[in-house]
C-alpha positions in Angstrom: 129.1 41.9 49.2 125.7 42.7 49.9 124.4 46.0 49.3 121.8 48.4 51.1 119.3 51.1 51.0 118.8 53.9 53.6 115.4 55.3 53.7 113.1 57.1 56.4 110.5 54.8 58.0 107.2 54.3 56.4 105.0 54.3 60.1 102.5 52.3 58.3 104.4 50.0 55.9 107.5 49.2 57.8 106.0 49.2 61.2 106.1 45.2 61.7 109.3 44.1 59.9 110.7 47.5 61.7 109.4 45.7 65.3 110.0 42.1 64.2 114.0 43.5 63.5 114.3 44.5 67.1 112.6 41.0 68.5 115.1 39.0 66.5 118.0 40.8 67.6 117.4 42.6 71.1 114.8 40.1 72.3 112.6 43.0 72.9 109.5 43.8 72.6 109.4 47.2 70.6 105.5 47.5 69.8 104.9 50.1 72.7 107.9 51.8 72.2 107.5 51.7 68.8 104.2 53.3 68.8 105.0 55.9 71.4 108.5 57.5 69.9 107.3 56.8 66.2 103.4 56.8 65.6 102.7 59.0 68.7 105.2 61.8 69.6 104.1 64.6 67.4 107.5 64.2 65.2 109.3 64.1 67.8 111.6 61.1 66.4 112.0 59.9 63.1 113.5 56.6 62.0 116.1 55.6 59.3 115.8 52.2 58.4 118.4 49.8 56.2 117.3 47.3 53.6 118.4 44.9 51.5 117.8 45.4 47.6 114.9 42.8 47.9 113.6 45.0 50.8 114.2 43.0 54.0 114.6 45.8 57.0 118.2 44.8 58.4 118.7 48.2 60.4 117.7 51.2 62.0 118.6 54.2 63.5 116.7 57.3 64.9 116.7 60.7 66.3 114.9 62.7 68.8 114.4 66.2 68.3 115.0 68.6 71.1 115.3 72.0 72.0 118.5 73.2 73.4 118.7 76.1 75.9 122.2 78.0 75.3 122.4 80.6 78.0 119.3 83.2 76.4 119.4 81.4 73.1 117.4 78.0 71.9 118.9 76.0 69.5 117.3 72.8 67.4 119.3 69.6 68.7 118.9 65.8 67.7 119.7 62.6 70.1 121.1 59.7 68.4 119.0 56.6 69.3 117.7 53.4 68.5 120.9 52.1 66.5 120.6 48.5 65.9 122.0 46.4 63.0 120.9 42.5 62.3 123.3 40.1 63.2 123.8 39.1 59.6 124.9 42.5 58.6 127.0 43.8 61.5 129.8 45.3 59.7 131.2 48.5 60.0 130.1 49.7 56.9 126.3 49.0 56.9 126.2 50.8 61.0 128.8 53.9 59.4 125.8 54.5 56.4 122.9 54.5 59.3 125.2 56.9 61.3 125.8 58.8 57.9 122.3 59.4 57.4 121.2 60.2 60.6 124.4 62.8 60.6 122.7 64.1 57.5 120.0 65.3 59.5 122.4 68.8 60.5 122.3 70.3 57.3 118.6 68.6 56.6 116.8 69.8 59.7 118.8 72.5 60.5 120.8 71.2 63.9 123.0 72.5 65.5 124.3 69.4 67.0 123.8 66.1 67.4 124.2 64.1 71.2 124.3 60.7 72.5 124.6 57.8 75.0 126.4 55.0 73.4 126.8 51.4 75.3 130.7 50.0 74.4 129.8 48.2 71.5 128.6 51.3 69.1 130.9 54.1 71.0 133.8 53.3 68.6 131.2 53.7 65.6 130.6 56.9 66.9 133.9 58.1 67.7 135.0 56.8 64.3 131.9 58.8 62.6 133.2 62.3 64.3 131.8 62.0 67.3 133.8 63.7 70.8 133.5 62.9 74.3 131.5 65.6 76.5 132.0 63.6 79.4 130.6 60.7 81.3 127.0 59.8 82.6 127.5 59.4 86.4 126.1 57.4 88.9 125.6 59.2 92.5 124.2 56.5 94.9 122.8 57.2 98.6 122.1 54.4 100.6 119.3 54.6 102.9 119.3 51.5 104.9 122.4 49.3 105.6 120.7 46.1 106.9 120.9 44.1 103.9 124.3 44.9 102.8 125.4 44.4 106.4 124.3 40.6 106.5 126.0 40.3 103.2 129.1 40.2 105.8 127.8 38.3 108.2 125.6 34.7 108.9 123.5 35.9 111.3 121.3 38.9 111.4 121.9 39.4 115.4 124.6 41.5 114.6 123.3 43.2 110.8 120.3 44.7 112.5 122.1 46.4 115.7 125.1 47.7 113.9 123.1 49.0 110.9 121.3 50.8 113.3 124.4 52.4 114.1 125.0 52.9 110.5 122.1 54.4 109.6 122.1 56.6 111.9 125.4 58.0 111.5 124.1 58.3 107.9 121.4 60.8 108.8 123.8 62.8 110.7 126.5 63.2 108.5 124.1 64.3 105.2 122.2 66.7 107.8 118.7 65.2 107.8 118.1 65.8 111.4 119.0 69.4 111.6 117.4 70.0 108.3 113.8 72.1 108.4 111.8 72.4 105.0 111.7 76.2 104.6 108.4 77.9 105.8 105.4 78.4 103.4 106.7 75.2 101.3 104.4 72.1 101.0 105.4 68.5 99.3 102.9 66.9 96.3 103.5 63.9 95.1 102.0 63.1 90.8 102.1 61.3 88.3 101.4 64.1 85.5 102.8 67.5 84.8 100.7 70.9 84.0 101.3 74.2 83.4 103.2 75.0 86.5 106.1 73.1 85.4 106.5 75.7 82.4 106.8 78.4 84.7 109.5 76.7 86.6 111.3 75.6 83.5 111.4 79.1 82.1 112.6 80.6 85.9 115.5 78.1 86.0 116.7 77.0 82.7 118.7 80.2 82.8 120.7 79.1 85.8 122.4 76.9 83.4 124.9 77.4 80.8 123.5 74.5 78.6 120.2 72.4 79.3 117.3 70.6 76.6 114.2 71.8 77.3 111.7 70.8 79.7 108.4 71.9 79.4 105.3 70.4 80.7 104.7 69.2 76.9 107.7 67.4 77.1 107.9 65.8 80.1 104.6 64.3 79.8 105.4 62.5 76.7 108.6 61.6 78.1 107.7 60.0 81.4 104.0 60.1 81.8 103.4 58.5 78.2 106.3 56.4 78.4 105.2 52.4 77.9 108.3 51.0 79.8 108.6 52.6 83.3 105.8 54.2 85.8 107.3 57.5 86.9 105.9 59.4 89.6 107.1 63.0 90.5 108.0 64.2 93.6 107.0 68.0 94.1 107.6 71.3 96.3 105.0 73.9 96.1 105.4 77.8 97.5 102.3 79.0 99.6 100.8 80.7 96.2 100.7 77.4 94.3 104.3 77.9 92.4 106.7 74.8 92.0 110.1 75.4 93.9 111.1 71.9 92.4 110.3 69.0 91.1 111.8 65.1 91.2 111.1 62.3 88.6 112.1 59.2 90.0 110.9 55.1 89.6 111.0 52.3 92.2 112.9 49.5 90.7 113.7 46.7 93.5 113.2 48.7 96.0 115.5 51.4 95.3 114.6 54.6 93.8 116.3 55.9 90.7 116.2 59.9 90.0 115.6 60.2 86.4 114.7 64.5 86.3 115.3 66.7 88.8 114.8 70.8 88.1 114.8 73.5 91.2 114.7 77.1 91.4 118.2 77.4 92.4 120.6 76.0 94.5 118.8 76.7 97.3 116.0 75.1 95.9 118.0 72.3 95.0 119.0 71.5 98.1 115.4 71.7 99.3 114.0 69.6 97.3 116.4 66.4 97.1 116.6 66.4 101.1 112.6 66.1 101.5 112.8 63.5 98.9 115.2 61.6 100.6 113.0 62.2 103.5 110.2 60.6 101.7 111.7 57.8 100.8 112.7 56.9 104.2 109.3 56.7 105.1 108.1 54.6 102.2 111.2 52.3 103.8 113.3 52.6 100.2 116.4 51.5 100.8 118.5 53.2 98.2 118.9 56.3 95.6 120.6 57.1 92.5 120.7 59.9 90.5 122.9 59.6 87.1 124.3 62.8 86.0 126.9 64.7 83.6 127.4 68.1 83.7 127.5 71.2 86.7 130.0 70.5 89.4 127.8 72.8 91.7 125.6 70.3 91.3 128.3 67.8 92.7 128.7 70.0 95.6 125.1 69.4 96.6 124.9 65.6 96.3 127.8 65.2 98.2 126.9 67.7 101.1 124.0 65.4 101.3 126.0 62.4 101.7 125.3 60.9 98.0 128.4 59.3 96.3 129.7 58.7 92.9 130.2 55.3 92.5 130.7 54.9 88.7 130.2 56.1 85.4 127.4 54.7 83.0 129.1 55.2 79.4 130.1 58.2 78.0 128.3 61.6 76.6 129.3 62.0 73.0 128.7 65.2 71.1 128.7 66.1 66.9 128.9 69.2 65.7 127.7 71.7 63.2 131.0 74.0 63.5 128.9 76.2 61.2 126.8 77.4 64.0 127.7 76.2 67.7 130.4 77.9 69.4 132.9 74.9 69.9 134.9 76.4 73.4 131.3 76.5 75.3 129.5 73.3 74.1 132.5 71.1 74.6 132.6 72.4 77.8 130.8 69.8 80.5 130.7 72.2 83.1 128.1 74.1 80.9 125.6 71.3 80.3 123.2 69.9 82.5 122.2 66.0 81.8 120.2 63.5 83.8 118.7 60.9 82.3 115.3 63.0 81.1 117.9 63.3 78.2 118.6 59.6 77.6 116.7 57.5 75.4 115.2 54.7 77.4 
C-alpha cells in the first residue's frame, strides 16, 4: 500500500507539479487560479499538498481564510476548497488525511469553524470527516423573456412571439415592475471595481444579519475584480450624498445574468436594489436571472414578491466545528447565516 506525505505548498517549488496535478485530472487549466488564490491573495489561502515518498504531488487541498461577522462579534473562519486527489490514489484514506490536515488548521490558526460547498462525490468525505449540513445552496431563477422557451413548444414562431408577449407581460405585472418608482434622491452606477464606499455599507448592514463573512472593499476586489475566470461587473444604487444604498455582483453567461453578491441597507433597500437591476437587464434584453442563496428566509420573502422562483438546490452547505468556541444552537442555525456565492470558491 502506498504511503504519503502531507505538507503545505512550497509557492515556488511545487507550483508546476501542483498545476500539472489539476490538468491531468480536472482538465483545467489552474495557472491563473493558481497564481491568484496562492501567489497573490495576501495569505488569503494556503494549500496542503499529498506526495508520494519519492515526492510526486498526488493531492491537494486548501483553505480560504475569512472573517465571520457573528451578530457584534468577528470570528476567524476557513472555507474548505480545492480538494482534488489523482486518479491513481482516490481512496478514502489518502482524501480523509488531506481533510485531516486541513481540519488541523482549527486549533493551528485559531478557527472557529470551518465551511464548505462540496459537489456529490467528496460530500460523503466530508460528512464522514465530521462535517454537518447547514442547509442547501439554492437556486432562485426569474425569467425575463419567454420567447425562446415558448418555441421550445411549438414549430413555428407565429405563435412563440405573440403569446410571449402575453407572457411577459403578465410577468411585469405580477412581480410589480410597472407600479414600481426608484425612491427619490437614488441614482443607478454601474462598475467593475469597488472603493471605499463599499466599507461603509458593509459595516451599516452586516449587523442586519445574524451570521455573514465579511465584505469589505478589500475583499471583494480580490474576489471578483481580480478573479482570472469570470468578468464581474457591479450593479450599484447611490443616495444624493454619494452613499451606496446597495450593490449587485452579477456575470453574463449565455445571456443570462447570474447574481453572485448582493448587500443592501435593509430590506427596503433590498427591494430597491434587485427591482432596478431587473430593470436593467431588461433593457440590455437579458433574458434570465439567478441568484443562488442559503440562508434568511426574509430574504425569500423578497425574491418571491418579485416574482423570482426556487427551482433547485445546488449541493449542500456543510459546516465543522470548534465546539471550544462557537455557540453550536446559533451557527447551526440556517436562518442566521447569509450565503450567496461571494462565499463559494469558484
Amino acid at each position: 500500500m502506498a504511503e504519503y506525505i502531507i505538507s503545505k505548498d512550497d509557492l515556488l517549488k511545487d507550483r508546476v507539479d501542483t498545476i500539472d496535478l489539476w490538468m491531468r485530472n480536472a482538465s483545467v487549466d489552474f495557472t491563473e487560479t493558481y497564481e491568484w488564490k496562492y501567489r497573490n491573495s495576501q495569505d488569503r489561502c494556503s494549500l496542503h499538498l499529498m506526495k508520494t515518498l519519492n515526492g510526486d504531488i498526488v493531492g491537494c487541498a486548501g483553505i480560504l481564510y475569512r472573517n465571520l461577522k457573528i451578530r457584534d462579534d468577528t470570528i476567524r473562519a476557513g472555507q474548505a476548497i480545492d480538494l482534488l486527489v489523482d486518479k491513481k490514489h482516490r481512496l478514502l484514506g489518502p482524501a480523509m488525511m488531506l481533510q485531516k490536515s486541513i481540519l488541523s488548521n482549527l486549533s493551528q490558526k485559531d478557527l472557529s469553524l470551518i465551511y464548505g460547498f462540496p459537489n456529490r462525490f467528496s460530500e460523503p468525505l466530508l460528512l464522514r470527516s465530521g462535517y454537518v449540513v447547514l442547509g442547501s445552496l439554492e437556486r432562485w431563477t426569474k425569467p425575463l423573456f419567454s420567447e425562446a422557451v415558448i418555441k421550445s413548444f411549438f414549430k413555428t414562431g407565429l405563435i412563440a412571439k405573440p403569446a410571449s408577449y402575453v407572457l411577459d407581460f403578465i410577468l411585469r405585472i405580477t412581480s410589480g415592475e410597472f407600479t414600481y418608482r426608484l425612491p427619490f434622491g437614488l441614482i443607478k452606477e454601474t462598475r467593475m471595481d469597488f472603493d471605499k464606499r463599499f466599507d461603509k455599507l458593509w459595516t451599516a448592514a452586516s449587523s442586519k444579519f445574524g451570521i455573514i463573512a465579511e465584505r469589505s472593499s478589500d475583499y471583494l476586489n480580490w474576489r471578483f475584480r481580480d478573479c482570472p475566470r469570470k468578468t464581474h461587473k457591479v450593479f450599484c444604487l447611490l443616495n444624493r450624498h454619494d452613499d451606496l444604498y446597495g450593490y449587485v455582483v452579477y456575470y453574463v453567461k449565455e445571456n443570462s445574468a447570474v447574481i453572485v453578491d448582493m448587500l443592501a441597507l435593509d430590506p427596503v433597500a433590498l427591494k430597491a436594489i434587485l427591482m432596478e437591476f431587473v430593470k436593467q437587464m431588461r433593457i440590455e434584453h437579458i433574458t434570465s436571472i439567478s441568484f443562488f442563496y442559503c440562508g434568511n428566509r426574509t430574504v425569500h420573502g423578497t425574491l418571491s414578491s418579485l416574482g423570482f422562483r426556487r427551482r433547485f438546490d445546488e449541493g449542500s452547505v456543510l459546516i465543522y466545528l470548534n465546539r471550544d468556541i462557537c455557540q453550536v444552537d446559533e451557527v447551526l442555525d440556517p436562518a442566521q447565516w447569509y450565503v450567496t456565492l461571494a462565499d463559494r470558491d469558484i
